[in-house]
Legacy VTK file of the C-alpha trace (Angstrom):
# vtk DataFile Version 3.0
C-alpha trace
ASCII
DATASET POLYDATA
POINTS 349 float
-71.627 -30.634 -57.830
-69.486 -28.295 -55.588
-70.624 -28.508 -51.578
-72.758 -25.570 -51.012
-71.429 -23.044 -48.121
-73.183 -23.440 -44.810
-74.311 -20.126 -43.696
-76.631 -19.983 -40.945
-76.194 -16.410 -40.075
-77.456 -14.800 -43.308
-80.758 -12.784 -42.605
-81.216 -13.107 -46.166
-81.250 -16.861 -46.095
-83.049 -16.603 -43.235
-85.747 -14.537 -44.690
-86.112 -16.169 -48.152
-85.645 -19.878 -46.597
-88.936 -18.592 -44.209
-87.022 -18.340 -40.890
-86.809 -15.564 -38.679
-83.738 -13.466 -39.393
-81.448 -11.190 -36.597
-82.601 -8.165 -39.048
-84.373 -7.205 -42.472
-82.084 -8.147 -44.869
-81.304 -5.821 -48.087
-80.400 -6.218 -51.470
-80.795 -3.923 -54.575
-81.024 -5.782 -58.204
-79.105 -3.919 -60.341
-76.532 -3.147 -57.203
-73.958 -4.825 -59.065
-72.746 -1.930 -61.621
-74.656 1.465 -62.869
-74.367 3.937 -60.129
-70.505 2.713 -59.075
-68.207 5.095 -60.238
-65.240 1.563 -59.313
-67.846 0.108 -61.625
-67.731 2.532 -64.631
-63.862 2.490 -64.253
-63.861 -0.498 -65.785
-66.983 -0.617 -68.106
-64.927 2.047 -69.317
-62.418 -0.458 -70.984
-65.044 -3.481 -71.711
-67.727 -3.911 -73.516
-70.855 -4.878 -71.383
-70.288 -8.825 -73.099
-66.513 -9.029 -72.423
-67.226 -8.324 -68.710
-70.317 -10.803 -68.594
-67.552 -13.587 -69.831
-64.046 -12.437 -67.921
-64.286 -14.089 -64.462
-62.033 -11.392 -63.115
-64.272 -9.000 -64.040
-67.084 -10.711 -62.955
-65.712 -11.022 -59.532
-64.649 -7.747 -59.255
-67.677 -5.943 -60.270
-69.915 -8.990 -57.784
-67.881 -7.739 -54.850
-68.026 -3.997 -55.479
-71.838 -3.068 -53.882
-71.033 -5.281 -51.134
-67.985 -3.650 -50.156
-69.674 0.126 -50.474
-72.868 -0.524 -48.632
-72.640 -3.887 -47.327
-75.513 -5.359 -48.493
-77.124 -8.453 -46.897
-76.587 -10.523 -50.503
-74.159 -10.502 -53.824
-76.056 -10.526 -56.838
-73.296 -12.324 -59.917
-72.460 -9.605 -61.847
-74.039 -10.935 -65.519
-77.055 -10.220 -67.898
-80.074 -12.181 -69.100
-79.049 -12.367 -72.460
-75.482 -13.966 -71.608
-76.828 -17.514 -71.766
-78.222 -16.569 -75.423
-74.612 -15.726 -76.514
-73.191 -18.647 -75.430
-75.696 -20.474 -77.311
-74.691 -18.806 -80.464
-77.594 -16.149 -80.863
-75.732 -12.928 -82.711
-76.307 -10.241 -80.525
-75.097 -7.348 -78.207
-75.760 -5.105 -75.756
-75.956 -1.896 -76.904
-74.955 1.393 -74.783
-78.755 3.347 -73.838
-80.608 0.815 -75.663
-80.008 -3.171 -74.066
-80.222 -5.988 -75.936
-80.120 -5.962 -79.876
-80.571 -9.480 -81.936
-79.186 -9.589 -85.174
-81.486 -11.927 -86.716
-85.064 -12.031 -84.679
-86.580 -15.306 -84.101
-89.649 -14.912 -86.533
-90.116 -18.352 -88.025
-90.491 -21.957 -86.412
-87.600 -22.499 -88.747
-85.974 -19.894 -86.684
-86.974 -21.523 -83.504
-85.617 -24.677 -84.628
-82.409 -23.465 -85.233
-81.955 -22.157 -81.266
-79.104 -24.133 -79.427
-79.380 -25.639 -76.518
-76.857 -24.450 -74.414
-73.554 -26.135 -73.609
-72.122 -25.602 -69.727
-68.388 -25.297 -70.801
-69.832 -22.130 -72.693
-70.372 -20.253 -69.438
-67.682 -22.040 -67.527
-66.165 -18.216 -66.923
-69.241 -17.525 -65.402
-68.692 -20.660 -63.066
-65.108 -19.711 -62.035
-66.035 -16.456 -61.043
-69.177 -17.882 -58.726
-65.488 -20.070 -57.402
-63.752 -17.304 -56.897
-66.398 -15.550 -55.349
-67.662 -18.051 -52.898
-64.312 -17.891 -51.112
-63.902 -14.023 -51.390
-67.988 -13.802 -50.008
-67.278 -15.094 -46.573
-70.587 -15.160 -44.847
-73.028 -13.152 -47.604
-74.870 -15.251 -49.748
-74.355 -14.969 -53.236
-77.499 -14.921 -55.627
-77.248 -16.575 -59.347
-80.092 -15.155 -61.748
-81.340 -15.744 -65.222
-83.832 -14.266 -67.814
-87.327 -15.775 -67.673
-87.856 -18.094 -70.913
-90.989 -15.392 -72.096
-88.498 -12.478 -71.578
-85.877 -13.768 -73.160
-88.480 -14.929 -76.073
-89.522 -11.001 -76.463
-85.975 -9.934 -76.902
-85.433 -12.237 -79.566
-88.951 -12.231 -81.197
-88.881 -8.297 -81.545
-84.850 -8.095 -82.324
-85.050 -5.590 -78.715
-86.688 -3.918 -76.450
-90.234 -3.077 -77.162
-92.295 -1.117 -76.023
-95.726 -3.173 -76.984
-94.463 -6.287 -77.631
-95.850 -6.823 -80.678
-94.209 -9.373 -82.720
-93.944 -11.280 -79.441
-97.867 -11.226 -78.988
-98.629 -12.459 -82.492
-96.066 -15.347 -82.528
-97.617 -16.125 -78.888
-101.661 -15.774 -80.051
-101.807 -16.170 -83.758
-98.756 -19.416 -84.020
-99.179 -21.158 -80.639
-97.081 -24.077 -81.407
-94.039 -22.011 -82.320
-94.362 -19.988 -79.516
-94.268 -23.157 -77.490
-91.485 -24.377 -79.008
-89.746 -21.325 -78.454
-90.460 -21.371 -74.938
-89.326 -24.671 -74.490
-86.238 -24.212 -76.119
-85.681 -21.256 -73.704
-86.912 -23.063 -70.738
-83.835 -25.922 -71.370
-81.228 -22.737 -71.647
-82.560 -21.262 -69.002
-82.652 -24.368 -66.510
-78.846 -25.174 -68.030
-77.579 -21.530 -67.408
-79.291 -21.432 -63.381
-77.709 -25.213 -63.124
-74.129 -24.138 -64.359
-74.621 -21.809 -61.624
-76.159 -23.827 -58.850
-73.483 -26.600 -59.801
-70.595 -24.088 -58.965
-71.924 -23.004 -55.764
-74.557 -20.428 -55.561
-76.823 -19.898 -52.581
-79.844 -18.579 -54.145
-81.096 -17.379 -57.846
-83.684 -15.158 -58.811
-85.629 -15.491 -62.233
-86.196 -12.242 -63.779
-89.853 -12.079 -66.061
-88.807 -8.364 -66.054
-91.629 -8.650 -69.422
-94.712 -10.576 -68.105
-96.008 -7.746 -66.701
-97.556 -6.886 -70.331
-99.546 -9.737 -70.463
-102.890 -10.266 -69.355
-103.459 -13.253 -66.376
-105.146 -15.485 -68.827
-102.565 -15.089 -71.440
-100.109 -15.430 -68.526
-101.552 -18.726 -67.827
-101.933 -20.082 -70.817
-98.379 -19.190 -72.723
-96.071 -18.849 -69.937
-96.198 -20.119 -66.601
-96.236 -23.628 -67.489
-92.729 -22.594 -68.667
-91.450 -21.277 -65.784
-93.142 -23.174 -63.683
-90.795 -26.460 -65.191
-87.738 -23.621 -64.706
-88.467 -24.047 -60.688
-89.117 -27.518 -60.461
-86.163 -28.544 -62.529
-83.951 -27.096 -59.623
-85.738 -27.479 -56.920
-83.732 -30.333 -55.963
-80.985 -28.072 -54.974
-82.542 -26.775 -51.971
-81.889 -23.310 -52.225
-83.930 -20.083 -52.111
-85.713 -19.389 -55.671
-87.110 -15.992 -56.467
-89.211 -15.072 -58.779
-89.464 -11.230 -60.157
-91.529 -9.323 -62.797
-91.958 -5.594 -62.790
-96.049 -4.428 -63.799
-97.401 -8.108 -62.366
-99.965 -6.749 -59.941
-102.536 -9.045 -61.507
-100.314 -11.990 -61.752
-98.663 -12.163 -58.409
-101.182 -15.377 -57.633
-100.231 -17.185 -60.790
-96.450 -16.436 -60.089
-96.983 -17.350 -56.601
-97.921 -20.931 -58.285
-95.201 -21.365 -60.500
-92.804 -22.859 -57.356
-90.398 -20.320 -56.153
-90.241 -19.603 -52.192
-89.861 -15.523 -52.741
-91.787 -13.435 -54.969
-90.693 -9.899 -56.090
-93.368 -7.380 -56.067
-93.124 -4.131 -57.869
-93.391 -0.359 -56.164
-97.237 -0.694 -57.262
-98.047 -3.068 -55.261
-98.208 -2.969 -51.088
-96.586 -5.794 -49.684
-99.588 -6.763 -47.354
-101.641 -6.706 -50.135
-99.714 -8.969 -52.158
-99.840 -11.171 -49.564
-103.318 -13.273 -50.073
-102.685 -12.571 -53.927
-99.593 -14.709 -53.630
-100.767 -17.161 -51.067
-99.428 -18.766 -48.574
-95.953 -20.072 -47.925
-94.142 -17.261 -49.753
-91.399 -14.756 -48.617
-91.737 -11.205 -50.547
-89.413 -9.573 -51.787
-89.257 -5.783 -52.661
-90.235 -2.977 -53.183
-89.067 0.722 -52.948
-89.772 2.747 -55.934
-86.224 3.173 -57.639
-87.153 6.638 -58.052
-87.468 7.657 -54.761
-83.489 6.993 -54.028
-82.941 10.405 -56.505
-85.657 12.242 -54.445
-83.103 13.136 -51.583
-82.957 11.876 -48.123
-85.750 13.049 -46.415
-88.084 11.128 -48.931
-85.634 8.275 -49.263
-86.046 7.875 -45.171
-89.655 8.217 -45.039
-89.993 5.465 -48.046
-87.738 2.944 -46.550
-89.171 3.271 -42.933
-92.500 2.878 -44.717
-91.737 -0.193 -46.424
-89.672 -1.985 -43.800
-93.309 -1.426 -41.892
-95.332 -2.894 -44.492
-93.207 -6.158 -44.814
-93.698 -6.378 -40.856
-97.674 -6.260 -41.595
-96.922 -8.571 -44.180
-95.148 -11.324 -42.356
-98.036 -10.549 -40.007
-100.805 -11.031 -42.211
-98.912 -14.564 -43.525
-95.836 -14.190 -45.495
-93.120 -16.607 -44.628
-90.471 -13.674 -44.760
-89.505 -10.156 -46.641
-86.333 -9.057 -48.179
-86.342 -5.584 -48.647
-84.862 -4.404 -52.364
-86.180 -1.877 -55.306
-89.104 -2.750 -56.708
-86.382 -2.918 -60.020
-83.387 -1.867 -60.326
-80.979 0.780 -59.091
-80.812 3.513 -61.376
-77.782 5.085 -63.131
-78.120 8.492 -61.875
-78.046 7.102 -58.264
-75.980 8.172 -55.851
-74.088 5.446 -54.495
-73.848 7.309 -50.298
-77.918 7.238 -49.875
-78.157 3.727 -50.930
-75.378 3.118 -48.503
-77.715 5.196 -46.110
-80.711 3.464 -46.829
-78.935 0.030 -46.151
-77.602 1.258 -42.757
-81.443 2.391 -42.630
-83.325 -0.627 -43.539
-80.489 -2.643 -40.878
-81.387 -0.080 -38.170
-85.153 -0.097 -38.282
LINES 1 350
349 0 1 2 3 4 5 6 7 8 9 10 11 12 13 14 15 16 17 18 19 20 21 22 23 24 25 26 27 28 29 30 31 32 33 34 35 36 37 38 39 40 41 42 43 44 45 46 47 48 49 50 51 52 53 54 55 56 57 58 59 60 61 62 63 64 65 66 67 68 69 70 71 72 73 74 75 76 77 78 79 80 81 82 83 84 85 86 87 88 89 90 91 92 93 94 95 96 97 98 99 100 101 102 103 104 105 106 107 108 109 110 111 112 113 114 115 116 117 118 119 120 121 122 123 124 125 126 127 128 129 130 131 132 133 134 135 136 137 138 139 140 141 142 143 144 145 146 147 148 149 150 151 152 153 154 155 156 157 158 159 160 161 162 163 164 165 166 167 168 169 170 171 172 173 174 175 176 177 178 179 180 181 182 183 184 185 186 187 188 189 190 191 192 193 194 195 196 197 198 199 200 201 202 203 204 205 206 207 208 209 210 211 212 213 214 215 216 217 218 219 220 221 222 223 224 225 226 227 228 229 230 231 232 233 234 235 236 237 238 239 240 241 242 243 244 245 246 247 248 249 250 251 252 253 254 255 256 257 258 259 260 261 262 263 264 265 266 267 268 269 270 271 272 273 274 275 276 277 278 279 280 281 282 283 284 285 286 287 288 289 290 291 292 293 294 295 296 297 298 299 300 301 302 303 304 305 306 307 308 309 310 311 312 313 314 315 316 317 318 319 320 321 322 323 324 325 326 327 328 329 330 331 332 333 334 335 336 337 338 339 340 341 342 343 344 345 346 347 348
């Protein structure tokens, strides 16, 4: 296991790790790519999945948001299906539409059949965390994965979905397969976040970009206990875990249990009033409506000041620290100066 970088200055350690930080620290998920023209330079001659496995390009594209709007954190450059890949799943991200499975998991003969997932698989995702570690110098660089019951909908419906359908009848009407399933993912997700950890990130972020379409008791029942044993199964490392879903409003308490130190909360949701629905101990993370960064500056302004203000009244109110970010990701009609602006903003206020 590589020695992990000693940075005491980061105000996004600082925040996440529930210590007082020199300044609000920013991020944006999905900062990495979309809205960089350097970015769509090169997408332009790679496939979404060659760049997910070339280190170079992994690097490259890593580096790119912090050197435009120096951000307070990198976020690796990689998608939540990249661990399926290298466990053999057919599949491929497709231009406009995401994630496409060949063969959906249907079947707990199909569930059988998933991999678990061997390290040396992802190893160019571990040289580029290398390479980037040294290139970083004193920003934090964040590792991420795919939640095991969004990963579980990709494959179960063959895509995206809009109601989730095949996922919710697997998950209510065949219980033990879904279980399986979610075990299965719940080993390839802790060995994708380890590969990671092992090569030297300083924090990673597990993205249930899905769970908001479940209800709390269905939550409960089929899919925290899941992630929960994703969190505890790295806790040992020490380092600043985040968990994320978009549309989780009524699950921000359950999440809050499952062991992370930072929880994501969507635009939906003020941050001082997720603040007793998490409970206590918890940074927040979040949560400016993606939207508003195509609304111009004078609305982009207002919204930032306004949520750099409510994470005050949260900390105030009990939460152990906020990181300011989208409450998802940065859009691809974004323009790349106002969320420069909005970082010199948020660092500023």
């Amino acid at each position: 296991m590589n020695t992990r970088r000693d940075l005491p200055d980061s105000p996004y350690l600082a925040a996440a790790g529930g210590r007082k930080p020199t300044r609000v620290p920013v991020w944006f998920m999905r900062q990495a790519g979309r809205s960089l023209p350097e970015y769509r330079a090169l997408r332009a001659k790679n496939t979404m999945m060659q760049a997910c496995f070339d280190a170079d390009l992994i690097c490259e594209i890593t580096l790119q948001p912090v050197r435009r709007h120096g951000v307070d954190a990198a976020i690796l450059f990689s998608d939540i299906v990249v661990p399926l890949r290298a466990a053999g799943i057919d599949l491929d991200i497709v231009p406009d539409v995401g994630p496409v499975i060949a063969h959906p998991i249907r079947t707990a003969a199909d569930v059988a059949a998933v991999r678990p997932l061997d390290p040396a698989t992802v190893a160019p995702v571990a040289d580029a965390i290398g390479m980037l570690t040294g290139e970083l110098g004193d920003v934090p660089l964040i590792g991420f994965a795919g939640a095991p019951f969004t990963l579980a909908s990709y494959l179960v419906e063959g895509g995206p979905s809009r109601n989730h359908e095949h996922t919710k009848a697997m998950m209510l009407g065949e219980p033990q397969t879904w279980h399986a399933l979610m075990t299965a993912l719940t080993d390839v997700t802790i060995g994708f976040l380890r590969a990671q950890l092992d090569a030297g990130v300083d924090a990673i972020q597990l993205f249930d970009s899905w769970a908001g379409t479940l209800s709390l008791a269905d939550y409960r029942s089929f899919v925290l206990p899941h992630s929960t044993r994703v969190f505890d199964a790295l806790a040992g490392y020490g380092v600043p875990m985040t968990h994320f879903g978009v549309g989780t409003a009524e699950l921000l308490g359950a999440m809050g249990e499952a062991g992370a130190s930072v929880v994501g909360v969507d635009w939906r949701t003020a941050l001082v009033d997720a603040v007793p629905r998490v409970g206590p101990g918890k940074a927040l993370q979040g949560n400016l409506d993606p939207v508003v960064l195509l609304a111009g500056w004078p609305a982009v302004e207002r919204a930032v000041r306004a949520v750099v203000e409510d994470g005050r009244r949260a900390v105030d109110a009990g939460a152990t620290g906020h990181v300011f970010n989208l409450g998802h990701g940065v859009l691809p009609a974004t323009d790349p100066g106002i969320v420069t602006d909005a970082v010199a903003l948020v660092h500023s206020s």
